[in-house]
N, C-alpha and C positions, 0 to 999 in steps of 0.2 A: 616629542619623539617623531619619528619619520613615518610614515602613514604610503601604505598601496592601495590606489583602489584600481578596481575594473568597470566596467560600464558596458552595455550591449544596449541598440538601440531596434526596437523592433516596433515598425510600422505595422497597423492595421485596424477595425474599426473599433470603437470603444469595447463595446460588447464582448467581438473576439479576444481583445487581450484583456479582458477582465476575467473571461470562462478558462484562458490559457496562463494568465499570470504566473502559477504556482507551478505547473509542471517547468514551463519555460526557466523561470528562476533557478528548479531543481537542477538541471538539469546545464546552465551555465555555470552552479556551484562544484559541479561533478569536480573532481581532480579524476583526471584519465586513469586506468588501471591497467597497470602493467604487469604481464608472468614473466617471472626467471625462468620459469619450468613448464612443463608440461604433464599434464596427468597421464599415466603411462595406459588407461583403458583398461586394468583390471579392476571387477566388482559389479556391481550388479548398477546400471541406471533407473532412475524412479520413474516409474510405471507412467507419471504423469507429473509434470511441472505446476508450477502455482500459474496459474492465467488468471487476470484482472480482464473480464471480459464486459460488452455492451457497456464501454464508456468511454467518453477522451476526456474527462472533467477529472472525476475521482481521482487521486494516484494515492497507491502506496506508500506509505513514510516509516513504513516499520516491519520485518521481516525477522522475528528472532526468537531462538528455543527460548519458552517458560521460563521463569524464575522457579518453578519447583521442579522442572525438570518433565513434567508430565507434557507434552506436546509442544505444538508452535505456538507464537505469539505473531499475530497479525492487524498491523494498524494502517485505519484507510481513513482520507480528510476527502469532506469534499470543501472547496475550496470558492464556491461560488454562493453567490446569494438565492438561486434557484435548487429546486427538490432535483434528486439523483436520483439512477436507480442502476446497477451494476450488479454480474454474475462472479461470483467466484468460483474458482474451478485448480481441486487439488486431491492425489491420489485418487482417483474413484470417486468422488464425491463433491455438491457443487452447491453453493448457495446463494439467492438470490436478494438482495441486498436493497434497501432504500436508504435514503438520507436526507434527511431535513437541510437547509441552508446553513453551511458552516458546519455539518458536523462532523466530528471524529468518532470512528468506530474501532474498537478494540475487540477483536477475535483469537479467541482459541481452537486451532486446529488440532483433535486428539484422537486417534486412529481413525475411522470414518466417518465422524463427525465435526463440524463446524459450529462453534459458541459462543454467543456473543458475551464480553467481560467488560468488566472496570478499567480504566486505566492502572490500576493497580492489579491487574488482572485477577478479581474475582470475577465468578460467575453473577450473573445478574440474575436477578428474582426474576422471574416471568411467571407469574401468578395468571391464569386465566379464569377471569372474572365472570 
């Protein structure tokens, strides 16, 4: 069958396109979004947006209500071989993040609280020992 590819070529040192690989890639996959419409400004706007803050490495790869319906569902990669460390910041409330090399974090945001889950989004035991 007949096959499209695309290609982007980006110059720069090892290091920097290995810490920016993953965002870059996301980010040439984008297909543009376009409105038919416009929201007419009735309702109320939220007090405060989701901010992925103190990082350029981390990105979000997942932003979406619960499977049970009980809050948000929030998934962040970090995508380098090196440890992270990154703020969340959403409604009123903000949490401070690290991440081992290569890891994915699955968070549940549910009224003013932030918690860390499963991919399958249970809650995780956090036993303090």
């Amino acid at each position: 069958g007949e096959r499209d590819y695309s290609f982007r070529f980006v110059f720069d040192s090892r290091e920097v396109l290995l810490d920016s690989a993953a965002r870059l890639g996301q980010q040439f996959n984008m297909t543009p979004m376009l409105l038919s419409f416009y929201p007419t400004g009735i309702g109320n706007l939220p007090s405060c947006p989701v901010l992925l803050e103190r990082t350029d490495k981390v990105t979000m790869t997942a932003f979406k209500q619960a499977q049970d319906g009980c809050g948000n569902i929030i998934r962040l990669f970090n995508p380098t071989a090196q440890c992270q460390t990154a703020r969340l910041r959403m409604a009123g409330t903000e949490a401070d993040l690290s991440f081992a090399p290569w890891e994915i974090k699955t968070l549940r945001a549910y009224g003013d609280s932030i918690l860390e889950t499963d991919l399958m989004e249970g809650l995780l035991d956090r036993k303090k020992e």
